[in-house]
N, C-alpha and C positions, 0 to 999 in steps of 0.2 A: 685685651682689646686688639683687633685683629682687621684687616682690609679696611675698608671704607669707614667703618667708624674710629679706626685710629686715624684717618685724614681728617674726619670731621665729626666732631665732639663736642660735644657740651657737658661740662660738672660744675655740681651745686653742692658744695659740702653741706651748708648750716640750712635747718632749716626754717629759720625766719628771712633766710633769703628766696628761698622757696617760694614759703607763703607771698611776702611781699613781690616779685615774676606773679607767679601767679594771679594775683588781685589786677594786677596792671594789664596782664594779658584776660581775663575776664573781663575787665572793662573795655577794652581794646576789640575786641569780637562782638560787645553789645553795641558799640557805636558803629563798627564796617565786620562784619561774619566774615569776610574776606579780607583783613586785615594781615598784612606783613610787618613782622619784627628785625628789623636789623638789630646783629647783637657785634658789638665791637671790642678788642680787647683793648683796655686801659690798664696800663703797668703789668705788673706783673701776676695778680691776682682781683684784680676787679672787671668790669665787663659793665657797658651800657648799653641798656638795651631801648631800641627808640620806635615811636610809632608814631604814624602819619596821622595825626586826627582827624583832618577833614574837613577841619576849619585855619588852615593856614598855619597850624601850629605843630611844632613837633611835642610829643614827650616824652620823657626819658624817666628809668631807673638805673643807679647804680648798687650793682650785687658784688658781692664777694664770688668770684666763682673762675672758670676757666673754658674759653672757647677756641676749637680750632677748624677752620683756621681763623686768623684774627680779626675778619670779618664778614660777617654772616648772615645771608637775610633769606628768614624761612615764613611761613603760613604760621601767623599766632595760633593759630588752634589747636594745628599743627604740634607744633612746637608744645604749648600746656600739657598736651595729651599724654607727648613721652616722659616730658619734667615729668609731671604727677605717678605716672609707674616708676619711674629710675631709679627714685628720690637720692640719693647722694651719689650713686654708681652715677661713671658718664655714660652719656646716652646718644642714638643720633639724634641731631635735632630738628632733620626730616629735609625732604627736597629743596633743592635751593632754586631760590625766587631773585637774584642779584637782578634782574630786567623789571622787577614791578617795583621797584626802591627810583622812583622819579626825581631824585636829586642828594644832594650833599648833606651831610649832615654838620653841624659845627663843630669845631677845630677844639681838642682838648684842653686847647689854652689861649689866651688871648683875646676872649671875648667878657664882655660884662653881662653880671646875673644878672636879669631884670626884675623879675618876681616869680612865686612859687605860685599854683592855681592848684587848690583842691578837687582830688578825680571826681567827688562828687559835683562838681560846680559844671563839670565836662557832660557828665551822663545827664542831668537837667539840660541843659542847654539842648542837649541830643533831644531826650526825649521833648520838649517846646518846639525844636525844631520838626521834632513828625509830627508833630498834634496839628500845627502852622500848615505845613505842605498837605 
């Protein structure tokens, strides 16, 4: 790995971690096509990756993987496109977007869980909401 992509990199060893990025960034492009992913490093081997829903909400995956630098906010689509060629090799994870990330995300620690919302519960709500408008 050499210039610009040894600055900024993204590796996904497993690939049920893959699959799982993947699904979430799919869903993520079906609710905003212009959707941004912030990917942040957590310890030493994990990575969360968060997206702006749109409805006041963030959400998050947590992968096994490794990003640099430790955090990153690219174009979901973007970003799916190289994951899915790379597949385990690091890859870039494509132009950075740090100015369309419109606020903070929460704090590794110190906050309480509230509840878990099924992505399918998101993409209805989405599509109700165009049927509506």
């Amino acid at each position: 790995m050499t210039g610009a992509l040894a600055e900024r990199s993204v590796t996904i060893p497993d690939a049920r971690d893959r699959d799982d990025l993947s699904t979430f960034l799919t869903h993520a492009t079906r609710l905003d096509p212009g959707a941004v992913v912030r990917m942040r490093r957590r310890g030493d081997s994990r990575v969360v990756a968060w997206i702006e829903t749109g409805f006041d909400v963030l959400a998050a995956r947590v992968i096994s993987a490794r990003v640099l630098p430790a955090d990153v906010t690219v174009g979901a689509d973007g970003l799916l496109a190289a994951m899915r060629s790379a597949g385990s090799a690091p890859f870039d994870p494509g132009f950075g977007m740090d100015s369309a990330w419109r606020g903070p995300v929460p704090p590794d620690a110190g906050w309480t869980h509230v509840d878990d919302v099924p992505g399918p519960v998101f993409v209805e709500l989405a599509e109700r909401g165009g049927a509506l408008a």
